[in-house]
N, CA and C atoms as a LAMMPS dump frame, in Angstrom:
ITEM: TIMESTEP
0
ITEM: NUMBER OF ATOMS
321
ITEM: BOX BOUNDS ff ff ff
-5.0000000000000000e+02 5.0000000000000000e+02
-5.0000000000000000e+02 5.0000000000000000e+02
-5.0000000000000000e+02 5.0000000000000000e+02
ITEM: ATOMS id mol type element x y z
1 1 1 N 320.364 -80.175 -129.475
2 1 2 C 321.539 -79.35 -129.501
3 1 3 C 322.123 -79.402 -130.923
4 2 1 N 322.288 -78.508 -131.475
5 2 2 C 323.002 -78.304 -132.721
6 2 3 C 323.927 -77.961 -132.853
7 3 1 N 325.263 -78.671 -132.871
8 3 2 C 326.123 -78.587 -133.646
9 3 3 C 327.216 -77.971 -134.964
10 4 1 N 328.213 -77.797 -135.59
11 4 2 C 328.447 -77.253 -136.324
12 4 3 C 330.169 -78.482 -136.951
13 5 1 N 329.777 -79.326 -137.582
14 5 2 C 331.28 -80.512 -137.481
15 5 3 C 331.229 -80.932 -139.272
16 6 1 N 331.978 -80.504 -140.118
17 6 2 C 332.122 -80.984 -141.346
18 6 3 C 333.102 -82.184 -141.394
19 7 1 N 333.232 -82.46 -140.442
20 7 2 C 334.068 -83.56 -140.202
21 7 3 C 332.833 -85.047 -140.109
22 8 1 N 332.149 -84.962 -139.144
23 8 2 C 330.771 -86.096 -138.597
24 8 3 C 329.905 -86.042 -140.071
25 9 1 N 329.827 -84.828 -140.476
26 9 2 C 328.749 -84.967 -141.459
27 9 3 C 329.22 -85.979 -142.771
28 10 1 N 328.246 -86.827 -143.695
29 10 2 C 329.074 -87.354 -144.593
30 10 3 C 329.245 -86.477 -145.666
31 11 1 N 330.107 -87.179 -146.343
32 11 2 C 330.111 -86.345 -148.054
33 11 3 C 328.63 -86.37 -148.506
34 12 1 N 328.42 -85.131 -148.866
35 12 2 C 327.475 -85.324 -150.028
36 12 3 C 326.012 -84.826 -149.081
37 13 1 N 326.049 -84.809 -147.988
38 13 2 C 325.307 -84.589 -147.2
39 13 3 C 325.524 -83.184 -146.609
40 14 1 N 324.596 -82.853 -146.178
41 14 2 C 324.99 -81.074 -145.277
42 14 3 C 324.604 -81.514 -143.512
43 15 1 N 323.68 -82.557 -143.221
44 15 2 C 323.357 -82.686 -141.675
45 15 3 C 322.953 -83.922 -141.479
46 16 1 N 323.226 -84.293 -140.268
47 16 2 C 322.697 -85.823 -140.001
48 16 3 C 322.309 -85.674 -138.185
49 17 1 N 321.67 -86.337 -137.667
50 17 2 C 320.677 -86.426 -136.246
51 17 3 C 321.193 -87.807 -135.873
52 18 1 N 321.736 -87.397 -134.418
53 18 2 C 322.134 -88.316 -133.746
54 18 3 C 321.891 -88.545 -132.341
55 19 1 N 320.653 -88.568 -132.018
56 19 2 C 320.343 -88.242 -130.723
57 19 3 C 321.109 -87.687 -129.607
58 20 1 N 321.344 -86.862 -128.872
59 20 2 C 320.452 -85.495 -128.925
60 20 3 C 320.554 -84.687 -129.817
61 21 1 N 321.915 -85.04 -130.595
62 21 2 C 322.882 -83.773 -131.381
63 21 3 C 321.973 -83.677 -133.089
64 22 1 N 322.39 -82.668 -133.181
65 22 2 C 322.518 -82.812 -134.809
66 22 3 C 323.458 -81.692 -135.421
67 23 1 N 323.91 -82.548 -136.254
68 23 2 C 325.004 -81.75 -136.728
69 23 3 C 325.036 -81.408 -138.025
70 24 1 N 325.609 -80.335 -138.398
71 24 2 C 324.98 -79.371 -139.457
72 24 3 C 326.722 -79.323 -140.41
73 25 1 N 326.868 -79.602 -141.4
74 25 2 C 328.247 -79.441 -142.341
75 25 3 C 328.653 -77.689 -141.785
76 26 1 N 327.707 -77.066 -142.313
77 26 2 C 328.646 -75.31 -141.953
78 26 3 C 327.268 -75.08 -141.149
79 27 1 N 327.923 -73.876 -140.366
80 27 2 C 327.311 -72.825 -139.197
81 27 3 C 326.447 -72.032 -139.769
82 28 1 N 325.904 -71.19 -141.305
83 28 2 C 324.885 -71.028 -141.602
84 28 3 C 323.942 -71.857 -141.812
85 29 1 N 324.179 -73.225 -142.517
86 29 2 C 323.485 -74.058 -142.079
87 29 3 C 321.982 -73.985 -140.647
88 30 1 N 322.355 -73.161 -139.85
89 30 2 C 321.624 -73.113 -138.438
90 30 3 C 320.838 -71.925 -138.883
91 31 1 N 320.632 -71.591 -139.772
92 31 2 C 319.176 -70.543 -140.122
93 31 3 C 318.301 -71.203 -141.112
94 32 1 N 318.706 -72.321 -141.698
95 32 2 C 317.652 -72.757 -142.85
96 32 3 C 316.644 -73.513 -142.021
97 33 1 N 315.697 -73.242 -141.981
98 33 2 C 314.468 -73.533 -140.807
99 33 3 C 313.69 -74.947 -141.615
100 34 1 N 314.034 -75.202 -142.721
101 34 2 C 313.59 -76.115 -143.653
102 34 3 C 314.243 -77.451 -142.617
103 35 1 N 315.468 -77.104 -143.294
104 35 2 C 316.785 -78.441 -143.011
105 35 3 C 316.322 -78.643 -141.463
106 36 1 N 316.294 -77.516 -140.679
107 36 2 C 316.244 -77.602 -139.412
108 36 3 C 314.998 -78.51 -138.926
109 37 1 N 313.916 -78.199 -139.441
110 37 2 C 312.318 -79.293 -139.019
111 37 3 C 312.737 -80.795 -139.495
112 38 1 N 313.143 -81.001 -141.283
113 38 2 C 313.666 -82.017 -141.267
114 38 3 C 314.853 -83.158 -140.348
115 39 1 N 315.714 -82.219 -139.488
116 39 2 C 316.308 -82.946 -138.956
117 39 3 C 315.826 -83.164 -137.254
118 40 1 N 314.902 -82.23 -137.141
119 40 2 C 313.499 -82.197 -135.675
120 40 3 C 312.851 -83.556 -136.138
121 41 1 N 312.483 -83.841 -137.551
122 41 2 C 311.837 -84.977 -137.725
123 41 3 C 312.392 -86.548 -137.056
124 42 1 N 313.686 -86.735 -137.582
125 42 2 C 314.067 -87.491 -136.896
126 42 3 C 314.716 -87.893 -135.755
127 43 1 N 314.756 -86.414 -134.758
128 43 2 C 314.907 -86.175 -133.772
129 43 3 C 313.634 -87.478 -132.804
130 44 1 N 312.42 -87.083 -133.135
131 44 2 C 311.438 -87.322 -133.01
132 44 3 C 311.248 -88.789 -133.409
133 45 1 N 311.366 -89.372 -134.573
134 45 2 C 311.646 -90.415 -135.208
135 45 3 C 312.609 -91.506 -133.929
136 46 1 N 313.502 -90.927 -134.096
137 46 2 C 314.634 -91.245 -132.763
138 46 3 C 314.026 -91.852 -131.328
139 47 1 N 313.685 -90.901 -130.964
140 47 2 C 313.255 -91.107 -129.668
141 47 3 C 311.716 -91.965 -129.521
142 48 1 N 310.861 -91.966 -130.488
143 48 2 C 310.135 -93.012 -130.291
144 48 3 C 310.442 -94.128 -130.468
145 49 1 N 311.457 -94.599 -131.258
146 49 2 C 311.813 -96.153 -131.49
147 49 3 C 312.805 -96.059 -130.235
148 50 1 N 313.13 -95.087 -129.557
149 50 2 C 314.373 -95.521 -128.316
150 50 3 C 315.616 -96.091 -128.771
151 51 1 N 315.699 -94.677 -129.959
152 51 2 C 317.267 -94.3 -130.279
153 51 3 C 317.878 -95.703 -131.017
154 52 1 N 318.486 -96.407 -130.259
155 52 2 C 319.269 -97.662 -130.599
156 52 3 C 318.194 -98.504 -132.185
157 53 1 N 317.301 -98.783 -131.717
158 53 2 C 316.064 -99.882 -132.476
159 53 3 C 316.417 -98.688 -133.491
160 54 1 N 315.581 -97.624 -133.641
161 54 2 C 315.849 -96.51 -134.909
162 54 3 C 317.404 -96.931 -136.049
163 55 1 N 318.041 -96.623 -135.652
164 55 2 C 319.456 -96.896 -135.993
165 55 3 C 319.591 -98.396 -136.859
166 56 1 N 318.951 -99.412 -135.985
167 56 2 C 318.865 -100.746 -136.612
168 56 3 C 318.084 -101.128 -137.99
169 57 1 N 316.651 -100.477 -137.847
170 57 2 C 315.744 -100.316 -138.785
171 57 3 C 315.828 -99.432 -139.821
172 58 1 N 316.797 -97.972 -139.446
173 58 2 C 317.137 -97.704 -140.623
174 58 3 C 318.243 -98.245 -141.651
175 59 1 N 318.868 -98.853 -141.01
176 59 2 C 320.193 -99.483 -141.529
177 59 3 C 319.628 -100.801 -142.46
178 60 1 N 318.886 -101.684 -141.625
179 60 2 C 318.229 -102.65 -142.678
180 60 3 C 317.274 -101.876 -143.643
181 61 1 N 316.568 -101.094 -143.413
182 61 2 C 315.587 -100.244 -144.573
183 61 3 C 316.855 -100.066 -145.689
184 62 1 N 317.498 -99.577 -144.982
185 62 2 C 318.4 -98.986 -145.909
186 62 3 C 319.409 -99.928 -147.416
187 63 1 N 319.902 -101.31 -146.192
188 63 2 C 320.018 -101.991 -147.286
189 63 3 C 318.811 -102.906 -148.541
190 64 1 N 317.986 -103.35 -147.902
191 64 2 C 316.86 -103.333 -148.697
192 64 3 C 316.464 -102.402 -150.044
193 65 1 N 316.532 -101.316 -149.33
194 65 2 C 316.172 -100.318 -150.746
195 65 3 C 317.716 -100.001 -151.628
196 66 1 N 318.745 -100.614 -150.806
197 66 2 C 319.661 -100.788 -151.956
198 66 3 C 319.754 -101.69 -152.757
199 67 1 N 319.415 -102.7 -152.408
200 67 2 C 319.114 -104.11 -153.128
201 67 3 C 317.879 -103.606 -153.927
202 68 1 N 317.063 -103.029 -153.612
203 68 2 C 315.578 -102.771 -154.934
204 68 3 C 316.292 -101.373 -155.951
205 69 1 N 316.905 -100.295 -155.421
206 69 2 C 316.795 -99.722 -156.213
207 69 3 C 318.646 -99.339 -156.735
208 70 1 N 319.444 -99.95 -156.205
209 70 2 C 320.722 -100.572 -156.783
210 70 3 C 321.358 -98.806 -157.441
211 71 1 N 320.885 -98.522 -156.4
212 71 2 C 321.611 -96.897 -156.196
213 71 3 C 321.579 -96.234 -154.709
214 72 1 N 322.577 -95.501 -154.425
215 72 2 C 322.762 -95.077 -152.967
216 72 3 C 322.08 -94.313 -152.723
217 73 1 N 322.059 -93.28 -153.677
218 73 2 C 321.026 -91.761 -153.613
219 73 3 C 319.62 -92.04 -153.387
220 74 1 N 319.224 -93.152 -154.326
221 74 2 C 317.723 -93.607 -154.526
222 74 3 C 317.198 -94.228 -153.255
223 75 1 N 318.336 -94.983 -152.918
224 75 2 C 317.684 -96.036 -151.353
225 75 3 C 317.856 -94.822 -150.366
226 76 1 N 318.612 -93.962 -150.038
227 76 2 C 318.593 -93.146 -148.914
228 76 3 C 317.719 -92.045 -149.008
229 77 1 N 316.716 -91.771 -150.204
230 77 2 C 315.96 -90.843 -150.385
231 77 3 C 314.475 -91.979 -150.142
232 78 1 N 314.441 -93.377 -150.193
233 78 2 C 312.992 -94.149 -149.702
234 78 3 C 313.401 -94.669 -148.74
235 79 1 N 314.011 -94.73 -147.777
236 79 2 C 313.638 -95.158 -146.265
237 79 3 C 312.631 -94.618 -145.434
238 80 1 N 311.843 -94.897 -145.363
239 80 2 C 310.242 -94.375 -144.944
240 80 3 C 311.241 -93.134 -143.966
241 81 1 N 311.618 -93.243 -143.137
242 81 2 C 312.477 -92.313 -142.425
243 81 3 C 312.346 -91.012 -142.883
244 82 1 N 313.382 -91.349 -144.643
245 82 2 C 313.634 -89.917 -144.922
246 82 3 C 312.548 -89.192 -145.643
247 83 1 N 311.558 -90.234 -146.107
248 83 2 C 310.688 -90.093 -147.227
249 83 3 C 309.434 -89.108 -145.826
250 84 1 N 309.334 -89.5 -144.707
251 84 2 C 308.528 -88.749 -144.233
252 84 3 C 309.039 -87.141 -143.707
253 85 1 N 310.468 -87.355 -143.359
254 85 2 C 311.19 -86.068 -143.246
255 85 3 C 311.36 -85.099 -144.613
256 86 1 N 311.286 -85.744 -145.783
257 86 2 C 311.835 -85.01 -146.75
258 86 3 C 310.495 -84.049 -147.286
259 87 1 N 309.201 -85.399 -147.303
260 87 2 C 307.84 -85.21 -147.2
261 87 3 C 307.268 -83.651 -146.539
262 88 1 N 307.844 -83.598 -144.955
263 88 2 C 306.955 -83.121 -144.281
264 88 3 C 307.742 -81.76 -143.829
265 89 1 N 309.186 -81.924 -144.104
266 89 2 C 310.214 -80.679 -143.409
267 89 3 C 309.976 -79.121 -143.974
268 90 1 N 308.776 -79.163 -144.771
269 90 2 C 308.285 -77.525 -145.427
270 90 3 C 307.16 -77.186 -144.533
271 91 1 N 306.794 -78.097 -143.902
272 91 2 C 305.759 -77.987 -142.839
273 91 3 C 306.135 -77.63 -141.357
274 92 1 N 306.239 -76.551 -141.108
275 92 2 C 306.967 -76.049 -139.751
276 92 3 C 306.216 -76.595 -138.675
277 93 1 N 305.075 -76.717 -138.989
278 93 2 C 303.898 -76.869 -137.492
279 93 3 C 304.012 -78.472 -137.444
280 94 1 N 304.458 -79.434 -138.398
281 94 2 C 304.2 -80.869 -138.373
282 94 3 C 304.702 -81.136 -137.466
283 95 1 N 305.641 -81.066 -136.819
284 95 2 C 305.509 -82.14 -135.413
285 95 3 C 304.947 -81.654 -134.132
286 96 1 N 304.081 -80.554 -134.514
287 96 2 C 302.935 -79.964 -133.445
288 96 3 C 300.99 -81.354 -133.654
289 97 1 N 301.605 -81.964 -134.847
290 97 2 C 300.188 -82.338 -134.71
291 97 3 C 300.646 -84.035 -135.52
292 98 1 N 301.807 -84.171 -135.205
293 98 2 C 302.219 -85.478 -136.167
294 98 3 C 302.496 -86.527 -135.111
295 99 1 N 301.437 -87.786 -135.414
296 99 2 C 301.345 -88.761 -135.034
297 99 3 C 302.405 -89.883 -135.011
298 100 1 N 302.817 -90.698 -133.319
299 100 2 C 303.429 -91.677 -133.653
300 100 3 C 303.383 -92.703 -134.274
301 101 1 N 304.742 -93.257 -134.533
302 101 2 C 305.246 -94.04 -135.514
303 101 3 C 304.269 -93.244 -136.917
304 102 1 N 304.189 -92.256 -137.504
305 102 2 C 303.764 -91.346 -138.771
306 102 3 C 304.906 -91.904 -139.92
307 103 1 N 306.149 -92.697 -139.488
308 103 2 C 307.008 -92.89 -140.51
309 103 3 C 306.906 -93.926 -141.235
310 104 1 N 305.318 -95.103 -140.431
311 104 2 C 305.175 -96.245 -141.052
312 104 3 C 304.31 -96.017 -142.555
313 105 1 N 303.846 -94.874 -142.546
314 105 2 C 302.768 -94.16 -144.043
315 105 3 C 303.725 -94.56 -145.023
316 106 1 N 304.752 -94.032 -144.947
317 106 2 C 305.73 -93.803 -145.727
318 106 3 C 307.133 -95.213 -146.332
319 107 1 N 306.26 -96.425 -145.611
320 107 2 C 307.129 -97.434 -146.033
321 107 3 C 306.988 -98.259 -147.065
């Protein structure tokens, strides 16, 4: 279900996936078919780790790659997470043929 909340979304960001929802900064937002697979990615992402675990592992990924790369932008662009969403979200058909846990390639 998609959403439309510039409020949930963070600064600096346009959308974020929160099982089931995802929510998009503005309402055109909901035609860019790009943004849209990318945030299907971790839709997907989500629900194989069973939502909660996801959340945990990205959060430690997350500080980790702040501690290595001692920038916010830099660690939230290598969390295998985003690195396979950011990777693969030009690819419309990828989660027609994309393998679980596919986000461990990318760690």
């Amino acid at each position: 279900m998609i959403l439309v909340s510039k409020y949930i979304v963070p600064k600096g960001y346009v959308g974020v996936t929160i099982f089931p929802f995802v929510f998009l900064k503005y309402k055109a937002l909901k035609e860019d078919v790009v943004l849209l697979n990318h945030e299907k990615i971790h839709l997907k992402q989500q629900l194989e780790l069973l939502i909660i675990p996801f959340f945990v592992i990205y959060s430690f990924e997350f500080l980790i790659r702040l501690l290595q790369y001692k920038r916010w932008s830099l660690a939230y662009r290598n969390i295998s997470f985003e690195r396979e969403a950011y990777f693969q979200e030009a690819q419309l058909d990828y989660l027609k043929y994309r393998r679980l846990y596919s986000f461990l390639k990318y760690l």
